[in-house]
MIMARPA-33370 format. One record per residue: residue in three letters; x, y negated, z negated of N, C-alpha, C in turn. Coordinates in steps of 0.02 Angstrom, whole numbers, always signed. Last residue first. Layout:
N
resn:ALA | neast:X | nnorth:Y | nup:Z | caeast:X | canorth:Y | caup:Z | ceast:X | cnorth:Y | cup:Z
...
END
This chain:
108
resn:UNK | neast:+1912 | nnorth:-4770 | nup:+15 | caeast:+1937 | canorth:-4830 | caup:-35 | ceast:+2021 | cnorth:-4826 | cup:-10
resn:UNK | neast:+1867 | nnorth:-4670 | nup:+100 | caeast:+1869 | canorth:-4738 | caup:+126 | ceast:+1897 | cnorth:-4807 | cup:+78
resn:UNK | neast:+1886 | nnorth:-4551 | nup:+37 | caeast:+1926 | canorth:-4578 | caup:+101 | ceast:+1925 | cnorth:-4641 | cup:+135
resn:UNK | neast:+1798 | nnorth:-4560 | nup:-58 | caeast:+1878 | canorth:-4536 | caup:-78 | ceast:+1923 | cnorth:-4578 | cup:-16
resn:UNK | neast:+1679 | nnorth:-4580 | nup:+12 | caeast:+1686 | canorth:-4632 | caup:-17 | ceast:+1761 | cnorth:-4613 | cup:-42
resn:UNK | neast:+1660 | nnorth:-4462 | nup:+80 | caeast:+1686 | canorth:-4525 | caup:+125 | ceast:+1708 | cnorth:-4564 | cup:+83
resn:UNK | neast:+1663 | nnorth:-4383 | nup:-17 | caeast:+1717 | canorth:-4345 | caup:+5 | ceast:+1725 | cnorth:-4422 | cup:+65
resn:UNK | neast:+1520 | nnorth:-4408 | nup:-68 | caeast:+1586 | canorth:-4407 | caup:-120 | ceast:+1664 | cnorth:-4422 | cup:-90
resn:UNK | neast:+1425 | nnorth:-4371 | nup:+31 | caeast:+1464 | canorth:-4444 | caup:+21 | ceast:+1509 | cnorth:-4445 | cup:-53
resn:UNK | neast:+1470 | nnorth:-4241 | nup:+39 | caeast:+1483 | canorth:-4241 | caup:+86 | ceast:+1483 | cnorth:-4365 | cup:+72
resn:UNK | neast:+1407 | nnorth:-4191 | nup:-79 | caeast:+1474 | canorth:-4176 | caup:-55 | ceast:+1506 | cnorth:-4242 | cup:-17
resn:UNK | neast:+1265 | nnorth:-4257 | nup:-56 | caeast:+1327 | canorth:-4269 | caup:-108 | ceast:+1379 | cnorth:-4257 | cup:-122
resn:UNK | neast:+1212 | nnorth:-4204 | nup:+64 | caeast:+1218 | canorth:-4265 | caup:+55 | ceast:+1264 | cnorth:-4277 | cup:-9
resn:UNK | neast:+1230 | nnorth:-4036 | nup:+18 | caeast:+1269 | canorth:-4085 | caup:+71 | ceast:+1292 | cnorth:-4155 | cup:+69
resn:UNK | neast:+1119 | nnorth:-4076 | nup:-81 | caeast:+1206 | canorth:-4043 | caup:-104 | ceast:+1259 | cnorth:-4067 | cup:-66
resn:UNK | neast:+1025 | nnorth:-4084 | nup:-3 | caeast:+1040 | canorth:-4129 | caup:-57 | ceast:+1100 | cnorth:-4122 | cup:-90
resn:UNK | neast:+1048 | nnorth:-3968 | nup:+71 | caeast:+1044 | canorth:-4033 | caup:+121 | ceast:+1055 | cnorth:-4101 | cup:+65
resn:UNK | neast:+979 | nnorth:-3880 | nup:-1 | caeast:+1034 | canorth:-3872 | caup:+3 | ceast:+1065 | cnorth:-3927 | cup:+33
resn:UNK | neast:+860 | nnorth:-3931 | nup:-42 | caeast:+913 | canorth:-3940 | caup:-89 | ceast:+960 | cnorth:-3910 | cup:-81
resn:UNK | neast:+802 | nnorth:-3906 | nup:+78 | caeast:+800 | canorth:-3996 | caup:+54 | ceast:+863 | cnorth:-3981 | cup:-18
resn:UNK | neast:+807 | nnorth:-3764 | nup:+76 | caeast:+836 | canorth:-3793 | caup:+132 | ceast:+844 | cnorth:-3879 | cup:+100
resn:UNK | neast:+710 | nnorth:-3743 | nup:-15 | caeast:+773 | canorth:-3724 | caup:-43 | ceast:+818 | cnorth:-3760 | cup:+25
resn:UNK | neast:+600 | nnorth:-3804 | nup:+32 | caeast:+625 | canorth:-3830 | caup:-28 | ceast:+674 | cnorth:-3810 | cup:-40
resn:UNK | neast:+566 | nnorth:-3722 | nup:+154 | caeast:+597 | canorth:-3807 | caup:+156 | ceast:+611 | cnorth:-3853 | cup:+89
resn:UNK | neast:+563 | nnorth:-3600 | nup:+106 | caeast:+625 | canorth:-3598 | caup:+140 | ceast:+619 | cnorth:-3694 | cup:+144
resn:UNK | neast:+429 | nnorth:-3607 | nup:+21 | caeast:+477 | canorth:-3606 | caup:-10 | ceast:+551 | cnorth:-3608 | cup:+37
resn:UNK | neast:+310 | nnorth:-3669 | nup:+118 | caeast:+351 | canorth:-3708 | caup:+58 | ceast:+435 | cnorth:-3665 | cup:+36
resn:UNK | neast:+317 | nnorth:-3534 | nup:+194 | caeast:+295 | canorth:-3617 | caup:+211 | ceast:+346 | cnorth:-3666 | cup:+180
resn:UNK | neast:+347 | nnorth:-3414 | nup:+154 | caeast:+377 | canorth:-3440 | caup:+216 | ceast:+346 | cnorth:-3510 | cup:+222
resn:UNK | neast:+292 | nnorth:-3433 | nup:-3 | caeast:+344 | canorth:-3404 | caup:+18 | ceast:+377 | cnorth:-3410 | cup:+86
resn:UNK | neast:+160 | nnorth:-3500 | nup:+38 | caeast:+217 | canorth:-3523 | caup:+1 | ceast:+286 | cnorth:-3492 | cup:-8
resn:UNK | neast:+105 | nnorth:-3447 | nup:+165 | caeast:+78 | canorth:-3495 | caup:+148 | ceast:+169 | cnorth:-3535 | cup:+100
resn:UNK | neast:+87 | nnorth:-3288 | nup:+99 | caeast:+128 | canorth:-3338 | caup:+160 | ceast:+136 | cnorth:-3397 | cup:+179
resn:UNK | neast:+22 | nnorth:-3295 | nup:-17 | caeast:+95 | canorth:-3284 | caup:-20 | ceast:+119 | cnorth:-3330 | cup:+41
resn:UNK | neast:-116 | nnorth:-3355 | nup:+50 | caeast:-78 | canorth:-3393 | caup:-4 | ceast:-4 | cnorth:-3382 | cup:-15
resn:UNK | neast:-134 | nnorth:-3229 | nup:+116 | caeast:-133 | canorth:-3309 | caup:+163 | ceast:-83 | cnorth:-3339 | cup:+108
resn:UNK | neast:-153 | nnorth:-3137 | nup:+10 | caeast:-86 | canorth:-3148 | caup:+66 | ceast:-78 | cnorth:-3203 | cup:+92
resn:UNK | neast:-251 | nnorth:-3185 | nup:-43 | caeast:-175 | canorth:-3191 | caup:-87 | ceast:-137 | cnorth:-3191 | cup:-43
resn:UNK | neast:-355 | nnorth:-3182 | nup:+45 | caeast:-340 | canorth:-3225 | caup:+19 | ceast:-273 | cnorth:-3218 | cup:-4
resn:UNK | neast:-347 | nnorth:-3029 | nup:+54 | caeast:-311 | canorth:-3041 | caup:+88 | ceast:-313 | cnorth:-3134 | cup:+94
resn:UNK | neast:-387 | nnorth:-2996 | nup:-92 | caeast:-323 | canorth:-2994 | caup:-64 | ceast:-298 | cnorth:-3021 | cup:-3
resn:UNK | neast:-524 | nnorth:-3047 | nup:-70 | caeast:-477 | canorth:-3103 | caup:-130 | ceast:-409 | cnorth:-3067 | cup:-95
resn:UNK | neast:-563 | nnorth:-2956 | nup:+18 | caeast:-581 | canorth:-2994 | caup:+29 | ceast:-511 | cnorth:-3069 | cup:-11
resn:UNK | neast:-559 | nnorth:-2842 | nup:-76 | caeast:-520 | canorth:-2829 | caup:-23 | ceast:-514 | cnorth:-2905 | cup:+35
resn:UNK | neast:-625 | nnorth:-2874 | nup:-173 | caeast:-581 | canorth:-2857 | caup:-189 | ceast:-505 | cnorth:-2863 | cup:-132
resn:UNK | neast:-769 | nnorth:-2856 | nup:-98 | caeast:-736 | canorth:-2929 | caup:-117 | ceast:-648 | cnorth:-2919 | cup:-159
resn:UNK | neast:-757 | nnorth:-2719 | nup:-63 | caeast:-764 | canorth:-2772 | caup:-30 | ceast:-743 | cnorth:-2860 | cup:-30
resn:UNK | neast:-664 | nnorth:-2636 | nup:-173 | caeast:-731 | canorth:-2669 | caup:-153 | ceast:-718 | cnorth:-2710 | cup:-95
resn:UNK | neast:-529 | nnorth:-2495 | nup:-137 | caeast:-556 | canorth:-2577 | caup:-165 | ceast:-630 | cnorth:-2576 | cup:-135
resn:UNK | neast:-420 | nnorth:-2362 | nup:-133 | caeast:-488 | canorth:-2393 | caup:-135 | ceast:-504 | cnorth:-2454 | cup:-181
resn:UNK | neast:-274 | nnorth:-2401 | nup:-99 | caeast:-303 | canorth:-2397 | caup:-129 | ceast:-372 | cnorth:-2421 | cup:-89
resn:UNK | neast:-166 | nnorth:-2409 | nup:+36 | caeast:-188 | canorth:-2314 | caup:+14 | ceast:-215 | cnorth:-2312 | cup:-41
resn:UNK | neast:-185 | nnorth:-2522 | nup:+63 | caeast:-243 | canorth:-2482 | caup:+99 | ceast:-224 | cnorth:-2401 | cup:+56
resn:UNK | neast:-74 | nnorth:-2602 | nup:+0 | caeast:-149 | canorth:-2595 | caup:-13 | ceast:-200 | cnorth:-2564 | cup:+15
resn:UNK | neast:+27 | nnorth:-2552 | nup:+71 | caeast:+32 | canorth:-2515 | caup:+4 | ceast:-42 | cnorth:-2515 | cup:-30
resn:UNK | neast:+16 | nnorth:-2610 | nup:+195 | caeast:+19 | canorth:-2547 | caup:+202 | ceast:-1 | cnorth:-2506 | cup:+119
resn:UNK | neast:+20 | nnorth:-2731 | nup:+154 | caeast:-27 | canorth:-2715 | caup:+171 | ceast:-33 | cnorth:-2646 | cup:+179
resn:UNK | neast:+173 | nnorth:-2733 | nup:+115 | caeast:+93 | canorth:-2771 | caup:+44 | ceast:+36 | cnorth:-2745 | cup:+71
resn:UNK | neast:+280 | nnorth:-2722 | nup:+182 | caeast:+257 | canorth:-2667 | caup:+150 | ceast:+180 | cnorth:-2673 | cup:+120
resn:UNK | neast:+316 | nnorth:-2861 | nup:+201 | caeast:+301 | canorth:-2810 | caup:+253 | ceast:+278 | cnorth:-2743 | cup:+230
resn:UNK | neast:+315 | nnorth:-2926 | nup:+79 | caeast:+260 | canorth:-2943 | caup:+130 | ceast:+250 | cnorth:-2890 | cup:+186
resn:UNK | neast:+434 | nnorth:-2870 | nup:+38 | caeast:+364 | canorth:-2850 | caup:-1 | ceast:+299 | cnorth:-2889 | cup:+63
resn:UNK | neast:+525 | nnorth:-2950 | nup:+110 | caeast:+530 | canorth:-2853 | caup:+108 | ceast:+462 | cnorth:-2853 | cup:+76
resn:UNK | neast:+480 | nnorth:-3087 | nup:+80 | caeast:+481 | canorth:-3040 | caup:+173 | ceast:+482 | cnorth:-2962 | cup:+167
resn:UNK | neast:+525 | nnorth:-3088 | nup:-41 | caeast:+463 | canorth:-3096 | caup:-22 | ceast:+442 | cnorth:-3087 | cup:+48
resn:UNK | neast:+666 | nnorth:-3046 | nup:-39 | caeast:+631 | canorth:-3009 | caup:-62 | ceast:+560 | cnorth:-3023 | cup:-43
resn:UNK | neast:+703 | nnorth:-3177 | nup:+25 | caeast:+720 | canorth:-3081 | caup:+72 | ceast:+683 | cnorth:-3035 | cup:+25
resn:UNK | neast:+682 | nnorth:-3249 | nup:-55 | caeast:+639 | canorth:-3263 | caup:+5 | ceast:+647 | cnorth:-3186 | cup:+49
resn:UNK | neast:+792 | nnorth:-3220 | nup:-143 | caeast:+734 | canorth:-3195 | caup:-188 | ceast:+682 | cnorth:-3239 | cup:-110
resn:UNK | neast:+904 | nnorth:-3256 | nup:-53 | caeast:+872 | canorth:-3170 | caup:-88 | ceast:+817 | cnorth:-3175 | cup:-126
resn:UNK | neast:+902 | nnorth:-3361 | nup:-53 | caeast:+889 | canorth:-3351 | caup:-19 | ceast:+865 | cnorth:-3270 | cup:-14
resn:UNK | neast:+917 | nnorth:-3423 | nup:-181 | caeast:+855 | canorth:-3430 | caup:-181 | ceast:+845 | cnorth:-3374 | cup:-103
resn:UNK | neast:+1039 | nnorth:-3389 | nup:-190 | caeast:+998 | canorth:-3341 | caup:-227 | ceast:+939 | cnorth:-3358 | cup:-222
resn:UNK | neast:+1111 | nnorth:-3471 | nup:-109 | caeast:+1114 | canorth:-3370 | caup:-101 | ceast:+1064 | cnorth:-3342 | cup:-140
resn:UNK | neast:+1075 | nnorth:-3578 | nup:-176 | caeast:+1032 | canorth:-3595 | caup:-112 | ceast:+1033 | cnorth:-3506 | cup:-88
resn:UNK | neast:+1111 | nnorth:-3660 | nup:-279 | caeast:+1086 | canorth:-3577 | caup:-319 | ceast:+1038 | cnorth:-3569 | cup:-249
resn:UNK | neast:+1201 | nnorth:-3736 | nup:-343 | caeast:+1219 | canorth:-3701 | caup:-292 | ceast:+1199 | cnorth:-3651 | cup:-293
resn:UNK | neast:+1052 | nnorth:-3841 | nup:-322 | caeast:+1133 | canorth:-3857 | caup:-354 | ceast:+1187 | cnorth:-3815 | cup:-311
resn:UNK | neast:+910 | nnorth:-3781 | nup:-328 | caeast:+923 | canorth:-3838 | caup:-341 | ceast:+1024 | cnorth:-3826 | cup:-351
resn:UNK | neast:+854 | nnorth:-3640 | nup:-330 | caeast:+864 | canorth:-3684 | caup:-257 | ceast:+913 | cnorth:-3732 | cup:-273
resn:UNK | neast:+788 | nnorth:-3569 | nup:-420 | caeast:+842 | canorth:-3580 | caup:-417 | ceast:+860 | cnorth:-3616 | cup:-353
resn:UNK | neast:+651 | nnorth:-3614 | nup:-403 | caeast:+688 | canorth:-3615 | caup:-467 | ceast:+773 | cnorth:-3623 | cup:-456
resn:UNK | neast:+618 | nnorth:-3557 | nup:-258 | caeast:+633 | canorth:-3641 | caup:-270 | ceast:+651 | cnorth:-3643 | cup:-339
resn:UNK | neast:+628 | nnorth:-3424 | nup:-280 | caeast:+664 | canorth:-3443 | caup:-254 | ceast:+691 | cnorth:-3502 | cup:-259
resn:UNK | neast:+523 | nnorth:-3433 | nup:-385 | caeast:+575 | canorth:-3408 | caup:-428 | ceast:+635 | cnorth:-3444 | cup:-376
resn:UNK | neast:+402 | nnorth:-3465 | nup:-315 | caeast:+430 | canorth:-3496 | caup:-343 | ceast:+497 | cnorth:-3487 | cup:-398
resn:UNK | neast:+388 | nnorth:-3349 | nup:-217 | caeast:+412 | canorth:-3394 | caup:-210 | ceast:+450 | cnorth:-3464 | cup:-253
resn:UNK | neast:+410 | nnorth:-3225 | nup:-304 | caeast:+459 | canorth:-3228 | caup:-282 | ceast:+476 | cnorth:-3318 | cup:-252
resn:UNK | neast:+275 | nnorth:-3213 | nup:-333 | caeast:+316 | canorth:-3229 | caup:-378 | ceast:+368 | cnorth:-3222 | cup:-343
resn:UNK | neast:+206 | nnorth:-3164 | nup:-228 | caeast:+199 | canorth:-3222 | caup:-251 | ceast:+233 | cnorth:-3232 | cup:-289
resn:UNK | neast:+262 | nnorth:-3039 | nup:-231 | caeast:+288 | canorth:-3063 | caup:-168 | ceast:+269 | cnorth:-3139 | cup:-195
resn:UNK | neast:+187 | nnorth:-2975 | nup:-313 | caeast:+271 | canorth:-2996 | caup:-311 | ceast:+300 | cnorth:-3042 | cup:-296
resn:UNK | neast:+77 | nnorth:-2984 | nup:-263 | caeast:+61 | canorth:-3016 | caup:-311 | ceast:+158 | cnorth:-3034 | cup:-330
resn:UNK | neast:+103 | nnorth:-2882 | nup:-167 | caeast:+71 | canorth:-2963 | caup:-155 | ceast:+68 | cnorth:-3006 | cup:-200
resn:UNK | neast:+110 | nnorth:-2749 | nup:-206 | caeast:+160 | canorth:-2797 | caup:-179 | ceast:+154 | cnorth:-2880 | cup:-172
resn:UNK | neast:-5 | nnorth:-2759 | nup:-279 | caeast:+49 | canorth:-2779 | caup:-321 | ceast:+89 | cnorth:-2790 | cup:-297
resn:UNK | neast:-152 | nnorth:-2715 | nup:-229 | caeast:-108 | canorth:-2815 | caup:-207 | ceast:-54 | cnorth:-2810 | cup:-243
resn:UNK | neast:-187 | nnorth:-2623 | nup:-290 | caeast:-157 | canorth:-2607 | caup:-243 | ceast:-128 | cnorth:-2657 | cup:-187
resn:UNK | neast:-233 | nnorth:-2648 | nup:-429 | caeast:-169 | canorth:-2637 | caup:-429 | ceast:-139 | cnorth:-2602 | cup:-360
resn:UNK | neast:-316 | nnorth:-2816 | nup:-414 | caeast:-316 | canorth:-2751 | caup:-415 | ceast:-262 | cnorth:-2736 | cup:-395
resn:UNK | neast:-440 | nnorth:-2943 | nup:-484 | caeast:-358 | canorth:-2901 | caup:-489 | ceast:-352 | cnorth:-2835 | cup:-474
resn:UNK | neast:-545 | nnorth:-2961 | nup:-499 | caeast:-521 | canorth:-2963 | caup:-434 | ceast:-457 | cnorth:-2920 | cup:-431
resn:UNK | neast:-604 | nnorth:-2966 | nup:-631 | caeast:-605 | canorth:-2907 | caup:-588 | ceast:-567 | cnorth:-2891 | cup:-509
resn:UNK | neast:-556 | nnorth:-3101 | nup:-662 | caeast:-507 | canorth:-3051 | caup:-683 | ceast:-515 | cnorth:-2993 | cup:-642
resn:UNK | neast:-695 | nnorth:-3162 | nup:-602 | caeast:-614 | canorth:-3161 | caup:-557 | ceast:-552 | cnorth:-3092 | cup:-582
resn:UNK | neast:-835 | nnorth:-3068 | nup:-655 | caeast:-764 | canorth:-3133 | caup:-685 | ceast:-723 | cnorth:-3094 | cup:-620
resn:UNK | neast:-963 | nnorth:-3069 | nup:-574 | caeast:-919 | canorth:-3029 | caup:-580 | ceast:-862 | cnorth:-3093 | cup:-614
resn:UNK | neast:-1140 | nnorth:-3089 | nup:-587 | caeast:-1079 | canorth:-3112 | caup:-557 | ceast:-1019 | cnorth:-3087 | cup:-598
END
């Protein structure tokens, strides 16, 4: 049986980006960092559309090719699943605090 490390292969590297993009997006999500989470989700759409094309002009195993397209489910999964309704909840959490700052000014 093969260690996992073997899984790694350098023709998932868009994919493997593309996973790091999601949680970098929700890093910065929180306050007023909703433009930059939203570029680092435009980056995980530009590498998702390229990830498959870039992994076929390598030769892989079977199970190689198998764990990648696991990673993809997983990118998509958190990069369009999770990561647009966490940066969306903290932009909506910004709102909610603008937005009762600005009644409570006007209602005293």
């Amino acid at each position: 049986m093969k260690a996992p490390i073997h899984d790694l292969h350098p023709g998932n590297l868009l994919t493997y980006g593309s996973l790091a993009t999601a949680p970098a997006a929700v890093a910065v999500s929180g306050g007023t960092g909703a433009p930059a989470a939203a570029g680092w989700l435009a980056l995980a759409a530009l590498l998702d559309t390229f990830d498959g094309r870039f992994a076929r002009c390598f030769e892989k195993t079977s199970r190689q090719r198998r764990v990648g397209c696991e990673i993809d489910s997983l990118v998509d999964v958190c990069a369009f699943g999770m990561g647009p309704v966490v940066v969306l909840e903290g932009g909506l959490a910004v709102l909610r605090i603008v937005t009762s700052s600005h009644f409570h000014r006007f209602a005293s």
